[in-house]
N, C-alpha and C positions, 0 to 999 in steps of 0.2 A: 415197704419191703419187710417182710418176716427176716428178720436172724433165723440159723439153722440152732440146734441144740448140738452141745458136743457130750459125749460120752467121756466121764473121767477116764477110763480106759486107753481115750486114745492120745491124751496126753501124758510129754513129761517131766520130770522135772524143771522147775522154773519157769511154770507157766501158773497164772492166775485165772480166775473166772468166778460169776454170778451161779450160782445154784437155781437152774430155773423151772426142774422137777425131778423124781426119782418116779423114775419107771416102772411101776410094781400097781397092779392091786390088791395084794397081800397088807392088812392090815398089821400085823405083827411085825411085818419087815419094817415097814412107815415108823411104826412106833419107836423100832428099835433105832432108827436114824435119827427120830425127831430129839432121843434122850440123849443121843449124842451131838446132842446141834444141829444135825445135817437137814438143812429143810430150804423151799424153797427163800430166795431173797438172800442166802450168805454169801459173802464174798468169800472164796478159798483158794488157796496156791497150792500147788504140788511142791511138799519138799523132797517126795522119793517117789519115783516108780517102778522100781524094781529091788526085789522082788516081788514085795509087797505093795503096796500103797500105803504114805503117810504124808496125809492134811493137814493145813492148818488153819485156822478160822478166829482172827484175833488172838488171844495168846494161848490158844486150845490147841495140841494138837490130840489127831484122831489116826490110827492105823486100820487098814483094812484091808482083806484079801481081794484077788483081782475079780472073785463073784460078787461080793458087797459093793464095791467098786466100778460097775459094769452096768450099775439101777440108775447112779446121779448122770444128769443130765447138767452142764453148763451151757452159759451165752455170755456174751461179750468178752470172751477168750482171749488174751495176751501174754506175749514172754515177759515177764518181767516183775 
């Protein structure tokens, strides 16, 4: 059975998940996620979604707007 992929988008707050791709073939875009952690295999929570977005990924956090935010893809989605 495949898992489906969640869009960070459509979570929110208080929820966790695996980073299991970002949706882009724009290299530039990739890069710019990669410098900031965001790549496939991280584990990250939602501390805020609105109005922005702000992730956290071990003791990192990362803010994003709801376009940057709209590419990650997660799997194995939980509250908590």
């Amino acid at each position: 059975m495949v898992e489906p992929n969640w869009r960070l988008t459509s979570l929110n707050s208080g929820y966790s998940g695996i980073i299991s791709g970002i949706d882009t073939d724009e290299g530039d875009r990739i890069r710019k996620f990669m410098m900031m952690g965001i790549m496939p295999g991280v584990k990250i929570r939602v501390i805020r979604s609105h109005p922005g977005y702000i992730i956290g990924a071990g003791n990192t956090r990362v803010a994003l707007d709801s376009d940057l935010a709209g590419f990650i893809l997660l799997k194995e989605v939980k509250k908590g």
